[in-house]
C-alpha positions as CSV (number, residue, x, y, z in Angstrom):
1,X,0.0,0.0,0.0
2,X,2.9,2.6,1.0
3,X,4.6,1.5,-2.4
4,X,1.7,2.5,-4.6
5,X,1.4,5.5,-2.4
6,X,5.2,6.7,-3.0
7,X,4.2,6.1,-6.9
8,X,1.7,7.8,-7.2
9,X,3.2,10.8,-5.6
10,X,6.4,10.6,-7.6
11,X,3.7,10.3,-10.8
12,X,2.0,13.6,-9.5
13,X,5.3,15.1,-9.2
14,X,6.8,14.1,-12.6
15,X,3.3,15.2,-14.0
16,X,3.5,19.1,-12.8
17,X,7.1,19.0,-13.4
18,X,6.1,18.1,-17.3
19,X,3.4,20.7,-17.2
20,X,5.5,23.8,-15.7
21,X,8.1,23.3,-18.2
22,X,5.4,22.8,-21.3
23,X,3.5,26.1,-20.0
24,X,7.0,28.2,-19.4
25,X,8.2,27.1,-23.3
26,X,4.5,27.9,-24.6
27,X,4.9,31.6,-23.2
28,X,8.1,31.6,-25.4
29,X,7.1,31.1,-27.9
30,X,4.1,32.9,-27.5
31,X,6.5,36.0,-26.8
32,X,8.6,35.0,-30.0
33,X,5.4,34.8,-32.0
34,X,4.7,38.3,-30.9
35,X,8.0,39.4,-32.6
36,X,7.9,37.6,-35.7
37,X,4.4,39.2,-36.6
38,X,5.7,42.7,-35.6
39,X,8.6,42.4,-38.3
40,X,6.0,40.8,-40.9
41,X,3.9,43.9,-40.8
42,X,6.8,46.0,-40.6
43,X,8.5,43.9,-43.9
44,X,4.6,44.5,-45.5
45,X,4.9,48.4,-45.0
46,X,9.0,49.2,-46.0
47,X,8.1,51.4,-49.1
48,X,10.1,50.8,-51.3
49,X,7.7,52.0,-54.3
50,X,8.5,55.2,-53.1
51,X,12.4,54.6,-54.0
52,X,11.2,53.0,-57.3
53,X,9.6,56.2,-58.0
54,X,12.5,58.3,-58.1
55,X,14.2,56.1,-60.8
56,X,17.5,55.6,-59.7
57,X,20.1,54.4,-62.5
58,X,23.7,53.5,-62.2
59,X,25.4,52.8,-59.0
60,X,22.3,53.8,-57.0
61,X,19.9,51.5,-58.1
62,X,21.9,48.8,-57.8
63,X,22.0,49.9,-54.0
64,X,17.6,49.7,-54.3
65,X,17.7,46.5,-56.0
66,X,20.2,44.7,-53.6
67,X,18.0,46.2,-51.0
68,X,15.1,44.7,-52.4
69,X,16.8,42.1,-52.5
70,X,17.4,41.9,-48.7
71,X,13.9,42.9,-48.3
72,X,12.5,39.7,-49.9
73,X,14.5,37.4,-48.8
74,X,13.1,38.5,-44.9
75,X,9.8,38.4,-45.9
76,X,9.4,35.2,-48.0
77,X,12.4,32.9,-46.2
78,X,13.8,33.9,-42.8
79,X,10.2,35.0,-41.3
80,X,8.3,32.2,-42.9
81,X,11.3,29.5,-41.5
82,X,11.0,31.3,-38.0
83,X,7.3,30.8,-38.5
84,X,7.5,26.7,-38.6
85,X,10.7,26.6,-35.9
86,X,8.2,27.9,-33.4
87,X,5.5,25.5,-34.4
88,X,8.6,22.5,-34.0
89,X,9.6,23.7,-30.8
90,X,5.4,23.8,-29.5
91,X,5.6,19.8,-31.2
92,X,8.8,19.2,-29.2
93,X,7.8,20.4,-26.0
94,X,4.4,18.1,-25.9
95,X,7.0,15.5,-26.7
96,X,8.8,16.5,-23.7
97,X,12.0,17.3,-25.8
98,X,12.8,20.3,-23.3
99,X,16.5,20.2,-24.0
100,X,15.5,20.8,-27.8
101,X,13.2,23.4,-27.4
102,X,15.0,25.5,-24.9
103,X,17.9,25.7,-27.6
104,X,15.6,26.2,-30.0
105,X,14.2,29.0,-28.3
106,X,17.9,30.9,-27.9
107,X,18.2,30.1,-31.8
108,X,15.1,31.9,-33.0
109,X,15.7,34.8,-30.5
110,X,19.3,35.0,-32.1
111,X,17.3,34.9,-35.8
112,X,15.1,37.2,-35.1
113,X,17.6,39.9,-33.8
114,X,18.8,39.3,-36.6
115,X,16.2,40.3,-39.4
116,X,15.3,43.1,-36.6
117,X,19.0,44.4,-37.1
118,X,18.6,43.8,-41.2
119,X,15.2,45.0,-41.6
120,X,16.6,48.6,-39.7
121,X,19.6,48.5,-42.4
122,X,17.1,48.1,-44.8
123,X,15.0,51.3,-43.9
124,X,18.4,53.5,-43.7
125,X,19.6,52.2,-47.3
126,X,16.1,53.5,-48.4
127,X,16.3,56.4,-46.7
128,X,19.9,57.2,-47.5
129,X,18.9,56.8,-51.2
130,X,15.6,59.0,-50.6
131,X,18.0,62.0,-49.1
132,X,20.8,61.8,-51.7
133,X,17.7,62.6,-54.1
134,X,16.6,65.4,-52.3
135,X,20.3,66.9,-51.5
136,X,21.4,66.3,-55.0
137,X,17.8,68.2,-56.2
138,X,18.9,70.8,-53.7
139,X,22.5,71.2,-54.8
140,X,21.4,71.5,-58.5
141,X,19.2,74.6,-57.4
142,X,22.0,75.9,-55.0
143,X,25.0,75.5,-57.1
144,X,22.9,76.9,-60.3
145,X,21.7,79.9,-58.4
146,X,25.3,80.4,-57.5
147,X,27.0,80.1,-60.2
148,X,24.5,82.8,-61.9
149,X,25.4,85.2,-59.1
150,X,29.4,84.3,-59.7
151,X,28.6,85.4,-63.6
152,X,26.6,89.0,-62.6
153,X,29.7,89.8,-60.2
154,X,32.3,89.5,-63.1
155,X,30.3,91.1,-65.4
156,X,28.9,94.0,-62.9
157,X,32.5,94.4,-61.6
158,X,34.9,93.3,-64.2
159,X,37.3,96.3,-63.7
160,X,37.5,94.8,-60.0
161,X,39.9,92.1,-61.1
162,X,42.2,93.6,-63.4
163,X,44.1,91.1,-65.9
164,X,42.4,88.1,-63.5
165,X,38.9,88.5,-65.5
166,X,39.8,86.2,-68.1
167,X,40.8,83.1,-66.3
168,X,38.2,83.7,-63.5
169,X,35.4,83.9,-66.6
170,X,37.4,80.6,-68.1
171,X,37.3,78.8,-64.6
172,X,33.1,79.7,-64.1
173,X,32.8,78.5,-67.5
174,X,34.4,74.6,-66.7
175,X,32.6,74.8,-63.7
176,X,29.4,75.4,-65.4
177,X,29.9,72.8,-67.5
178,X,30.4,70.4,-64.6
179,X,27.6,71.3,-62.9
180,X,25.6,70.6,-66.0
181,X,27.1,67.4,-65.9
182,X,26.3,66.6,-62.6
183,X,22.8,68.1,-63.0
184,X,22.6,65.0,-65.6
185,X,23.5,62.7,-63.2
186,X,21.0,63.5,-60.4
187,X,18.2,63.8,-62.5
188,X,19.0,60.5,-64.4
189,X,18.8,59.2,-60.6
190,X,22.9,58.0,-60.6
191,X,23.5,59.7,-57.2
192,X,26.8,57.6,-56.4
193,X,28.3,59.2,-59.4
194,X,26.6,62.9,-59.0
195,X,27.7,62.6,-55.4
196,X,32.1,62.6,-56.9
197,X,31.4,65.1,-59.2
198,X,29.7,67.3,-56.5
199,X,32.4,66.9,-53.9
200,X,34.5,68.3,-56.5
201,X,32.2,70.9,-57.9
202,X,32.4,72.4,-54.1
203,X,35.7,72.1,-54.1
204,X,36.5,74.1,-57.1
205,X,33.3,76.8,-56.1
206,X,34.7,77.2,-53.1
207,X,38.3,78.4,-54.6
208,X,37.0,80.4,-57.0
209,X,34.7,82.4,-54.6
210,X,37.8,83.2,-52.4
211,X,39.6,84.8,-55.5
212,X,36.8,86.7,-56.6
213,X,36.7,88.1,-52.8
214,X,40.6,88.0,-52.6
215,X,41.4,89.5,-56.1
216,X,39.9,92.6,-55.7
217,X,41.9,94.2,-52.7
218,X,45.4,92.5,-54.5
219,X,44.1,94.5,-57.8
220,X,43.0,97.9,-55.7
221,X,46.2,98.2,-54.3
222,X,48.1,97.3,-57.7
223,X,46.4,99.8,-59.6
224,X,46.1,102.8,-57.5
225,X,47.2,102.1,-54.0
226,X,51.0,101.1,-54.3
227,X,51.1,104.0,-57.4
228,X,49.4,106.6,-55.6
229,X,52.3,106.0,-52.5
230,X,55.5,105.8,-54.9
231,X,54.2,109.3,-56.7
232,X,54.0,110.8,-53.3
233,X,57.8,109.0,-52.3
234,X,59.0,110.5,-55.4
235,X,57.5,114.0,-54.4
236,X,58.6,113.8,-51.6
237,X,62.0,113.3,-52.2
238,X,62.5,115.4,-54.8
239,X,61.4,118.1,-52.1
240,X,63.7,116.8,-49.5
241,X,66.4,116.8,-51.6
242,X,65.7,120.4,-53.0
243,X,66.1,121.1,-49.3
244,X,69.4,120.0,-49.3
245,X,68.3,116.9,-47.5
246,X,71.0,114.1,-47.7
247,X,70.7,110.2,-47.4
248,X,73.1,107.4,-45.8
249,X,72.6,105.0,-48.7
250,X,71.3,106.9,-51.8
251,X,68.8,104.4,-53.1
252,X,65.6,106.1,-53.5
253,X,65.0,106.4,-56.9
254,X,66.4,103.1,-57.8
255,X,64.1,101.6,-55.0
256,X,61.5,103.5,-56.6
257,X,62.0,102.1,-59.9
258,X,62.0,98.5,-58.8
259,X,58.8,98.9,-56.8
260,X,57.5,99.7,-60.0
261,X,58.8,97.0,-62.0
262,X,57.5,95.0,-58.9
263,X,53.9,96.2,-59.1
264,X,54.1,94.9,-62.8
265,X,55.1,91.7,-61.7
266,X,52.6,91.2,-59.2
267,X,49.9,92.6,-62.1
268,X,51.0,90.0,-63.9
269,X,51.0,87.1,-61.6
270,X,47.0,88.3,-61.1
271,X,46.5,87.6,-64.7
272,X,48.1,84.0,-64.0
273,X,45.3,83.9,-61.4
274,X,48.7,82.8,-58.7
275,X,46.6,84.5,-56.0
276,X,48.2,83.6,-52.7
277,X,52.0,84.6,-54.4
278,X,50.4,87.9,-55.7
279,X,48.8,88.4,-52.0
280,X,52.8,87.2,-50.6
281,X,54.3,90.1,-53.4
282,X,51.9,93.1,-52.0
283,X,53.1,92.5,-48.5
284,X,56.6,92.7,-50.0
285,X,56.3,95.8,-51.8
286,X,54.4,97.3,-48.6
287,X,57.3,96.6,-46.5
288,X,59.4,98.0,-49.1
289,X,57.7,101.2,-49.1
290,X,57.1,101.6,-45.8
291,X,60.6,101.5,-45.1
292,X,61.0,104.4,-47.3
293,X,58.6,106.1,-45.9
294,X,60.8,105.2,-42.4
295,X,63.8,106.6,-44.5
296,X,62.7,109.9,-45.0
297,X,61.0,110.2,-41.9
298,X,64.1,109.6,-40.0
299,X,66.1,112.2,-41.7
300,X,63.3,114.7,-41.1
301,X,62.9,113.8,-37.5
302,X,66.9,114.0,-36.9
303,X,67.4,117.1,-39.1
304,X,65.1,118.7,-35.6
305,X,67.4,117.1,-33.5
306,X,70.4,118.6,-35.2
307,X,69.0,122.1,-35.0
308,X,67.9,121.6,-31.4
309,X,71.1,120.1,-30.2
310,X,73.9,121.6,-32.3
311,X,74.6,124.5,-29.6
312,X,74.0,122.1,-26.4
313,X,76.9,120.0,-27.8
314,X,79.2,122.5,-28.9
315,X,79.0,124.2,-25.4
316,X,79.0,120.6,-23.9
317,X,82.3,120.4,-25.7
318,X,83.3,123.8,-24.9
319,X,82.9,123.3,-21.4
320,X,84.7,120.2,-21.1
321,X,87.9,121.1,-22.9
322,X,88.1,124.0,-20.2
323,X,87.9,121.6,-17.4
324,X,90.2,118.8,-18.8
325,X,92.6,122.2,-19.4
326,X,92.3,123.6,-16.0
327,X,92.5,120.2,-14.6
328,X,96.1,119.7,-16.3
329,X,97.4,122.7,-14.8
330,X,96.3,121.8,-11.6
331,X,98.1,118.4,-11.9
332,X,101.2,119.7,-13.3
333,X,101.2,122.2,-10.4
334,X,100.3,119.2,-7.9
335,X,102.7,116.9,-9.0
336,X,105.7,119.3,-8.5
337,X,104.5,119.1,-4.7
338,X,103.2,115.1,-4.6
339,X,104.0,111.7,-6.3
340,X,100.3,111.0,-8.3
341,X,100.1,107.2,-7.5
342,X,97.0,106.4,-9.4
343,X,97.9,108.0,-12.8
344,X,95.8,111.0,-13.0
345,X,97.8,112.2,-15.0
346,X,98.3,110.1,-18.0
347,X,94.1,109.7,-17.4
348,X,93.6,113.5,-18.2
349,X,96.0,113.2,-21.3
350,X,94.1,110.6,-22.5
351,X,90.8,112.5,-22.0
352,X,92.3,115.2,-23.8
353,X,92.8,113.0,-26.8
354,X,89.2,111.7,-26.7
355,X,88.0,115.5,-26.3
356,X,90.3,116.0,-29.6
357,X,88.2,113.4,-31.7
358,X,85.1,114.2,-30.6
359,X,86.3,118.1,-31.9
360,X,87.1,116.7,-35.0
361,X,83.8,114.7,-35.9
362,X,81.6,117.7,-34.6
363,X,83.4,120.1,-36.7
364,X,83.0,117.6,-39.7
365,X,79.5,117.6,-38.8
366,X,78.9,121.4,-38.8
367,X,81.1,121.7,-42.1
368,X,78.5,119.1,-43.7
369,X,75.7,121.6,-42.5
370,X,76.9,124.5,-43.3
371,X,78.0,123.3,-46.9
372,X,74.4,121.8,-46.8
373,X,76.1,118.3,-47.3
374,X,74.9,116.9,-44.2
375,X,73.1,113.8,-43.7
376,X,71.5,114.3,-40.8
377,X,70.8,110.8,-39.3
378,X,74.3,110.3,-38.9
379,X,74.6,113.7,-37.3
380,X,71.9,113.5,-35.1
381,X,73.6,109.4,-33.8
382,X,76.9,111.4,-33.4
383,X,75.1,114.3,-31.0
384,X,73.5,111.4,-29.3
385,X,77.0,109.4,-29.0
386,X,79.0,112.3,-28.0
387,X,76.6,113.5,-25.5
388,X,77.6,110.0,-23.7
389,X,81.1,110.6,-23.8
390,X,81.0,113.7,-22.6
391,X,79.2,113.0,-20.0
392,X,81.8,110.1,-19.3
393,X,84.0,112.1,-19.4
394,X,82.9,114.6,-16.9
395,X,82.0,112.3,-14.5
396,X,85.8,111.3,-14.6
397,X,87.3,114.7,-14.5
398,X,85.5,115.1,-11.3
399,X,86.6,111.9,-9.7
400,X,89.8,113.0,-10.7
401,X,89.8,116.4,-9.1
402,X,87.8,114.9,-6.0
403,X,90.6,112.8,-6.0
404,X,94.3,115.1,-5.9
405,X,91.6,118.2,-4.3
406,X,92.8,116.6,-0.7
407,X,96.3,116.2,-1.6
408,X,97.9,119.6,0.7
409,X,94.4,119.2,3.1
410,X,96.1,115.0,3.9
411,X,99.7,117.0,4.1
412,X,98.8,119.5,6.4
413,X,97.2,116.9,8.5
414,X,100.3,114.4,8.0
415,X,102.7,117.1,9.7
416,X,100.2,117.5,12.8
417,X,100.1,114.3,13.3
418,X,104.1,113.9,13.0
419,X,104.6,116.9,15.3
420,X,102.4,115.0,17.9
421,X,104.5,111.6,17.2
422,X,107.1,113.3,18.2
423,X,106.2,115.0,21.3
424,X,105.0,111.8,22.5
425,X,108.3,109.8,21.8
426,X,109.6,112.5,24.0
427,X,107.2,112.4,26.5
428,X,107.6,108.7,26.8
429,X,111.2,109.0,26.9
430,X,111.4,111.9,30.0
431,X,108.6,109.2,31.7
432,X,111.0,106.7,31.4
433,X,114.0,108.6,32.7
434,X,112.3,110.2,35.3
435,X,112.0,106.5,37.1
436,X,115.8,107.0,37.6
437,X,116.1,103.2,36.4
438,X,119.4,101.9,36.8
439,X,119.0,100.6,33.1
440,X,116.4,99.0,30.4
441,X,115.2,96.3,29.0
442,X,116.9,95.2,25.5
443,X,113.6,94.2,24.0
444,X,112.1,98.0,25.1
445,X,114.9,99.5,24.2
446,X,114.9,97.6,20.5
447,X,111.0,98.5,20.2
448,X,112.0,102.2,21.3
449,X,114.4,102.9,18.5
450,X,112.1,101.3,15.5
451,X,109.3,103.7,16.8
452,X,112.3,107.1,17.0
453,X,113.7,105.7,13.1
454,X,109.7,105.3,11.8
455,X,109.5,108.8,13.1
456,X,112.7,110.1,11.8
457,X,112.0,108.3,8.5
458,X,108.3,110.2,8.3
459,X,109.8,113.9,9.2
460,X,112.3,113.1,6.1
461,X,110.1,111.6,3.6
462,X,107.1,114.3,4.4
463,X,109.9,117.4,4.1
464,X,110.8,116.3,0.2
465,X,110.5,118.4,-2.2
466,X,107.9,116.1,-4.1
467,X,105.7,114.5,-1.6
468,X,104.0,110.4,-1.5
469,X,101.2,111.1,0.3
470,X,100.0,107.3,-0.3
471,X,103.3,106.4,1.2
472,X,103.0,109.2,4.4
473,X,98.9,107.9,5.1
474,X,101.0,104.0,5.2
475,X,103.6,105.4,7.6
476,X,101.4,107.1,9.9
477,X,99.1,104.3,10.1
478,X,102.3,101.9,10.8
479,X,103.6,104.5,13.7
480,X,100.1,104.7,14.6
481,X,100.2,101.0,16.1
482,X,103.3,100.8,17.2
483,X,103.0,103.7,19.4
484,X,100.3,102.6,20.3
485,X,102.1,99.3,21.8
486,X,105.0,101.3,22.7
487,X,102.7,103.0,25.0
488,X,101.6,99.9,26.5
489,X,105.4,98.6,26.9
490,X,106.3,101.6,28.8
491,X,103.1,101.7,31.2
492,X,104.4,98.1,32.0
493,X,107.8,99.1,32.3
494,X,106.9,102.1,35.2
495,X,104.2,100.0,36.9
496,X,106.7,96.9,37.1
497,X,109.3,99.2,37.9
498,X,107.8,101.3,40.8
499,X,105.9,98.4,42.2
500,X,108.9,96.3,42.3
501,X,110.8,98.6,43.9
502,X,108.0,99.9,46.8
503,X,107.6,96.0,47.3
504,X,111.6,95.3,47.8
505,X,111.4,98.5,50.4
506,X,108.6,96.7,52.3
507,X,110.5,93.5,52.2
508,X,113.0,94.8,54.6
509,X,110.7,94.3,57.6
510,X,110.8,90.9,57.2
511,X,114.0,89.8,55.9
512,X,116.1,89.6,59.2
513,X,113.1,87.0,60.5
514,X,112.3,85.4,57.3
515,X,115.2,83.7,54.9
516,X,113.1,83.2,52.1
517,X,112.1,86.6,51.9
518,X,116.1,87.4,52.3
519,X,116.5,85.0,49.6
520,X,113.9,87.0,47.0
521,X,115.3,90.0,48.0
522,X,118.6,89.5,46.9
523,X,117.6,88.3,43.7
524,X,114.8,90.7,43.3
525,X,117.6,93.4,43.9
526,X,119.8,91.6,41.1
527,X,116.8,91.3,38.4
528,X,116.7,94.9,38.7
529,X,119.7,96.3,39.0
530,X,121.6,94.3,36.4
531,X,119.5,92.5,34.2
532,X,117.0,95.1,33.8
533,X,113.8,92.7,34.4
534,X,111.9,94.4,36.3
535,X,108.8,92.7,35.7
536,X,110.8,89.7,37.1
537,X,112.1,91.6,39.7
538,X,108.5,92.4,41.1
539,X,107.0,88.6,40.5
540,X,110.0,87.6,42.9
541,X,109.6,89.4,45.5
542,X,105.9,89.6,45.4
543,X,105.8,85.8,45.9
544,X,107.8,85.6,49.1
545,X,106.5,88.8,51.1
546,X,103.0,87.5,50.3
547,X,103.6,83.9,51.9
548,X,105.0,85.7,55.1
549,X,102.2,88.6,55.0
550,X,99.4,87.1,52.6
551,X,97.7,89.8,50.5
552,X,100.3,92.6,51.0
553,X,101.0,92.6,47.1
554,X,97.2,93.2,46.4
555,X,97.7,95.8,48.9
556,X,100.4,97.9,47.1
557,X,99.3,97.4,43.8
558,X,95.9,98.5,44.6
559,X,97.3,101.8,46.2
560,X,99.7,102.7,43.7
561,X,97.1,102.2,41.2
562,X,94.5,104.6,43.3
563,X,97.6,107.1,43.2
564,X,98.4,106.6,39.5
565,X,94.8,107.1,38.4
566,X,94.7,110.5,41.0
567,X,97.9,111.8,39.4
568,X,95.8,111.4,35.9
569,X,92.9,113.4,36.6
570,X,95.2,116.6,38.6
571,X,97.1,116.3,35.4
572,X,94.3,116.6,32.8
573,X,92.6,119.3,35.5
């Protein structure tokens, strides 16, 4: 009983299974059936009567025919074959083929994409053939309406174009007679090979309508522009010249003369229709004749610098020959006195002979005006490069005079200076023998003399009868330092001296009582009185008295210090 239970079950099972999958294939194809009736009607309805109509030839309607073609074979053998797969797929599912029908299913989906992706190729062909009609019908009105304008503007404006009329009328004429060929073409319906002829038909319009609108200018300037200018250059000059108006590089009236020749030339290449060359040679000659314009210009313009400027320069001049003269005689009178180390005087010479030139081209130049030979460009650059130089040249005749101006000012101070060397040498030397010192030091002695010969060497060298005040400003520097330290050497000297001596005096208390300080005393007394070392001396005895009497030393030296610096302010009061 459970048996036939489980079998029936599984039955029921297998049943519904069966039925699901025939139900889910019927909607397929139900779906698919939708489709391949939506591209029958749309087959039925692609007009292609209307593309018959226009009665294509050539090229074009073998385009319609292989299009027809297509068309046909989509409507009478690919949707009538999708037609009976779906009815063998509906047979194969109630045979419970499902493996079959499924891929059945993917292959008519695929098919029908298909003819939906040829029947839209199709419909563009058409239309692409239906457009080229219309454009071609178009262009045949446009072009013709064109071209009929193209004639009434050489004919209403002929003199606009100079020698270029005949070839322009030529070139409208061949292109007339191409358009009639194409107009042939598109209304015999053989649009593939009207469509080459018009690429080229605009091509060719399109080149001749820019040099009928670049012709004219070209021409304008040819014939009246460019001629009208040279007659005024050639007036011009001929007026400049009868004002006695010179030029750098007489080439005027040749210029002028090959501008002409190069008008002709450019006329010519007009009448060879070379447009873009003819357009290049116009520029040219415009260049050309501005720069003669520039020319002219210039010498006017610098003829009014000349006039304004010929007096500034020649007092310039005047002015600076004076004070390159004056400044000579003040050297020679300076170096009879003083050695000039930094060749101010060769300098001024030199100047002088650049002064001399610049004489000589100015007075060229006024000689050229004045004989009315001048070319005033190169008169006016002259003014401009002189002006410089002078100005140069002034700045360094100051510098030069700032320069030697000090020369008996650095004297005067040089003697003052020596006068107070000297008094302090002096000075130093009564300080030294008022300490009653049985003798000196070598080394002080050695550093004393250098310091008396510097001095000695200065008063000689600053009385000569021609004076090196660079050497005299090193000297007094040198003797500036060294008696400076000589200063220094003999404050040591008297403090060493005087404290070594007040400390050997107050050594005596303590010498009878103390050996040691016996001891230093003796050879204190000996450092000072025969070798001179005073500095020595005082270290010496300084040592032993303050071991028996600790900061007696400190004691002294701070007093005689205290009296030193009192003795300095009732001297400078």
């Amino acid at each position: 009983m459970q048996v036939a239970i489980g079998i029936v079950v599984v039955a029921i099972v297998i049943y519904a299974a069966v039925k699901g999958f025939q139900l889910y294939i019927d909607k397929q194809v139900r779906q698919l059936t939708t489709r391949q009736q939506a591209l029958s009607k749309q087959s039925q309805t692609t007009d292609f009567e209307k593309i018959e109509q226009l009665g294509l030839t050539g090229g074009s309607l073998a385009k319609l025919e292989a299009l027809q073609s297509a068309g046909q074979e989509v409507a009478n053998d690919q949707l009538p074959a999708v037609s009976e797969q779906l009815a063998a797929i509906t047979t194969q599912a109630r045979g419970v083929r499902f493996l079959d029908a499924q891929q059945n299913l993917k292959k008519v989906a695929a098919t029908l994409d298909t003819i939906e992706q040829r029947q839209a190729e199709i419909r563009q062909g058409l239309q692409a053939l239906d457009d080229a009609d219309a454009a071609h019908r178009q262009a045949v009105a446009s072009l013709e309406k064109k071209y009929q304008n193209l004639r009434k503007t050489l004919l209403s404006q002929n003199f606009s174009f100079g020698p270029s009329i005949d070839k322009l009328e030529d070139q409208l004429a061949n292109l007339e007679s191409d358009f009639d060929h194409f107009s042939e073409l598109a209304k015999a319906g053989d649009h593939d090979a009207a469509e080459k002829v018009l690429d080229q038909l605009h091509h060719d319009t399109g080149a001749l309508e820019m040099d009928i609108d670049r012709i004219p200018p070209i021409y304008k300037d040819l014939v009246s522009g460019f001629p009208d200018q040279l007659a005024e250059l050639a007036s011009g000059y001929q007026q400049l010249t009868a004002q006695h108006f010179h030029f750098e590089i007489d080439s005027i009236e040749p210029e002028i003369k090959a501008l002409k020749q190069a008008i002709e030339d450019n006329t010519a290449l007009l009448g060879e229709l070379k447009v873009t060359d003819a357009e290049n040679g116009n520029h040219a000659i415009e260049k050309r004749i501005d720069h003669l314009y520039d020319v002219m210009q210039a010498e006017i313009d610098a003829k009014a610098i000349v006039d304004q400027r010929q007096a500034e320069i020649s007092k310039f001049l005047t002015h600076a020959m004076n004070q390159n003269h004056h400044l000579q005689i003040e050297l020679d009178r300076l170096a009879q006195s003083y050695t000039l180390n930094n060749g101010e005087v060769e300098r001024t010479r030199e100047l002088n002979e650049q002064l001399k030139t610049i004489e000589s081209v100015y007075q060229a130049d006024t000689t050229a005006i004045t004989s009315k030979q001048a070319i005033f460009s190169e008169i006016a650059a002259h003014f401009a490069e002189q002006d410089e130089q002078l100005k140069g040249i002034e700045e360094e005749q100051v510098a030069i005079n700032k320069g030697v101006a000090s020369l008996t000012a650095e004297e005067s101070k040089a003697h003052e200076t020596l006068q107070r060397f000297d008094f302090e040498i002096h000075a130093i030397k009564r300080q030294v023998e008022n300490l009653n010192l049985p003798g000196l030091p070598k080394d002080y002695l050695d550093y004393f003399k250098v310091v008396a010969k510097e001095i000695e060497r200065l008063d000689h060298d600053i009385n000569k009868l021609v004076i090196n005040m660079d050497d005299i400003t090193k000297q007094l520097i040198v003797i500036q330092a060294d008696m400076a330290t000589l200063k220094e050497k003999t404050n040591d000297l008297t403090d060493a001296a005087v404290m070594a001596e007040q400390l050997l005096q107050y050594a005596n208390r303590y010498k009878t009582n103390h050996e040691e300080v016996q001891a230093a005393s003796v050879e204190a007394q000996r450092l000072f009185t025969e070798t001179h070392d005073y500095a020595r001396s005082l270290e010496v005895i300084a040592t032993a008295v303050d071991k028996v009497d600790p900061g007696s030393y400190k004691r002294i030296e701070d007093s005689y210090y205290a009296n030193k610096q009192a003795d300095k302010g009732t001297d400078k009061a």
